[in-house]
DOMAR-531048 format. One record per residue: x negated, y negated, z negated of N, C-alpha, C in turn. Coordinates in steps of 0.1 Angstrom, whole numbers, plus 5000, padded with zeros to 4 digits. Each point is the difference from the previous one (the first is absolute). Layout:
<rs>
XYZXYZXYZ ...
</rs>
This chain:
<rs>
851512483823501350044996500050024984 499450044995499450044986500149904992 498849905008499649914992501349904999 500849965008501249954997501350054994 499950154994500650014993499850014989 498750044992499549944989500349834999 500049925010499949854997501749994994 500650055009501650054998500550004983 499350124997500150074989499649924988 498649915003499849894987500849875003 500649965010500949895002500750044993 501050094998500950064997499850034983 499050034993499450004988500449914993 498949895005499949904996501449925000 500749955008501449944998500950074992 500050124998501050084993499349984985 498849994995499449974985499849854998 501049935013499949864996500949984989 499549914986500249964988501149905002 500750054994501549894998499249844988 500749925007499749884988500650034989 499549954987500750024986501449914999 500650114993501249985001500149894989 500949925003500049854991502049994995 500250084989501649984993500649905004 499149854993500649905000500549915018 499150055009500249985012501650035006 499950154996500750125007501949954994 499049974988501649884991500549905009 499049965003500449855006500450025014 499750125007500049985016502050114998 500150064988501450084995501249855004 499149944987501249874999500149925014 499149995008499849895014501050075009 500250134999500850115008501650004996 500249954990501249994994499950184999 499450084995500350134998500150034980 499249854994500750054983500649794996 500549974993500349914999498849994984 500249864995499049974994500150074984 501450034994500150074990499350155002 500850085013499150095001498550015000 499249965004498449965002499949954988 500449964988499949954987499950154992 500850065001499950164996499650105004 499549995015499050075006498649944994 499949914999498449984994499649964990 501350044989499850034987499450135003 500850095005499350145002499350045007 499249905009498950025005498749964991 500149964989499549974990499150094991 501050135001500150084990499150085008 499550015012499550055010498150034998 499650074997498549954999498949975014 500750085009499549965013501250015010 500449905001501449965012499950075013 500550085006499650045015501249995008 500450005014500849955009501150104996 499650155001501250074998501149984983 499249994990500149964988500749914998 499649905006500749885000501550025009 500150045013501150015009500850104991 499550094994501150054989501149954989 498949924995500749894991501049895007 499949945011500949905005500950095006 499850155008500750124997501549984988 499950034992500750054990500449824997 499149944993501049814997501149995012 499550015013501149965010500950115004 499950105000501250114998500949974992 499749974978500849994993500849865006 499349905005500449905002501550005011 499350095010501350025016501250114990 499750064989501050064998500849914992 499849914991500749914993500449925006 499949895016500549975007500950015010 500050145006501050075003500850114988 499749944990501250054993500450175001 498750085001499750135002500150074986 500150125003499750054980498749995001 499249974987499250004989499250185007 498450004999499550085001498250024989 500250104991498449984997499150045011 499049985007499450065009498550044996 499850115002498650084997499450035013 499150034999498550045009501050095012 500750084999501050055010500949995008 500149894993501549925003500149975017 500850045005500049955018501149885000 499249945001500549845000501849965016 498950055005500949995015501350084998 500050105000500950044996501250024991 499649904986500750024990500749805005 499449955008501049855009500650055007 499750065007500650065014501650054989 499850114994501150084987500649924998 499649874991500949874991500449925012 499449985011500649895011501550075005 500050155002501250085007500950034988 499449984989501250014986501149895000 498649925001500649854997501249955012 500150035013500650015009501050025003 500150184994500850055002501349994988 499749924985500849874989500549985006 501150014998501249905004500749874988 499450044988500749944985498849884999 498550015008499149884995499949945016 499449855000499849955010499050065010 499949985016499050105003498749954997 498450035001499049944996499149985012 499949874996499549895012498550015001 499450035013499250025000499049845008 498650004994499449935005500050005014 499649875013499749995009498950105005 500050155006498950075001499549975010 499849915009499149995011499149924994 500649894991498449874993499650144994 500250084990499750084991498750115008 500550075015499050025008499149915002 500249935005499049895007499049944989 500250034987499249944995499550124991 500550084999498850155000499850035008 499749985013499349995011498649914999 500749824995498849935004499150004983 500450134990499650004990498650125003 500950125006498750094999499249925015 500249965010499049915005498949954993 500649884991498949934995499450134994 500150134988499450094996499250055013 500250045008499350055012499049884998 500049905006499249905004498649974986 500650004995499450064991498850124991 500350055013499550134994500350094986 501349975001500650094985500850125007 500450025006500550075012499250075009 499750145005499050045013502049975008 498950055013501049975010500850095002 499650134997501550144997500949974992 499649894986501350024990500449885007 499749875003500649935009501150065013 499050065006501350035010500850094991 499850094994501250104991501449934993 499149834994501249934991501049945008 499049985012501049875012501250115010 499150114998501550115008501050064995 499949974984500950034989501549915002 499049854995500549865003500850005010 500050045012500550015011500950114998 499750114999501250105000501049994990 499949944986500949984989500749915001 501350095001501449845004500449914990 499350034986500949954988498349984993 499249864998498650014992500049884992 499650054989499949914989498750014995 499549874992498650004998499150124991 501150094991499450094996499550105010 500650005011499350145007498849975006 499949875009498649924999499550084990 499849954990499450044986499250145003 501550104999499550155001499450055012 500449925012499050055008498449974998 499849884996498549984998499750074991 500550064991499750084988499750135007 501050065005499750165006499450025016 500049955004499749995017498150075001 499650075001498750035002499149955008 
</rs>
């Protein structure tokens, strides 16, 4: 009984100090754009500023495509203009401008993308990250139950969840 809970206990060690592969920018770029989650101008200005980066890391990076594709969904839906800081709650200040915007009667309403391709392909985006091993399997399941419960997702929240998710 002992002895198999010790075995227990270093199975358990050992998989949990298992080493993620190095995280690779220019990949994480390429598998963004394959996802349809940044278009190619965005990923042009995301990795200008991943440039500026001395050591690129997954959350780092998911912040920056973070913020390019936010400014981007707010200038396409035709939202007000926001600076956004380290604070800033992203979700919330769409959610605010989507029910502003709505509730206008003097501007057109604002059209939103197809959200099911938009799921499905931050779905088959943090996959490939999972498969990967850029992802353990808690922030995986944590981003895909998000994905699932948010009725209204656009590629920036993707973004922020891989950025915040523990």
């Amino acid at each position: 009984m002992k002895r198999s809970f010790v075995l227990l206990v270093v199975t358990l060690i050992f998989f949990s100090c298992k080493e993620r592969k190095p995280f690779n920018a220019a990949h994480f770029m390429v598998l963004s754009q394959q996802h349809h989650l940044v278009t190619e101008a965005e990923a042009a200005m995301i990795e200008v500023n991943i440039a500026s980066l001395p050591r690129p890391q997954l959350r780092s990076v998911a912040g920056m495509c973070k913020k390019i594709s936010f400014m981007s969904a707010i200038k396409e839906l035709g939202l007000q203009s926001v600076n956004v800081d380290s604070n800033f709650n992203y979700l919330k200040y769409f959610r605010e401008q989507l029910s502003l915007r709505s509730s206008d009667t003097s501007r057109p309403p604002a059209l939103l993308r197809n959200i099911d391709s938009i799921k499905a392909n931050g779905r088959s985006f943090i996959r490939a990250l999972y498969d990967e091993q850029q992802l353990d399997a808690t922030q995986y399941a944590k981003i895909s139950d998000q994905i699932r419960q948010e009725p209204v997702v656009y590629p920036f929240l993707i973004y922020e969840w891989i950025e915040t998710m523990p």
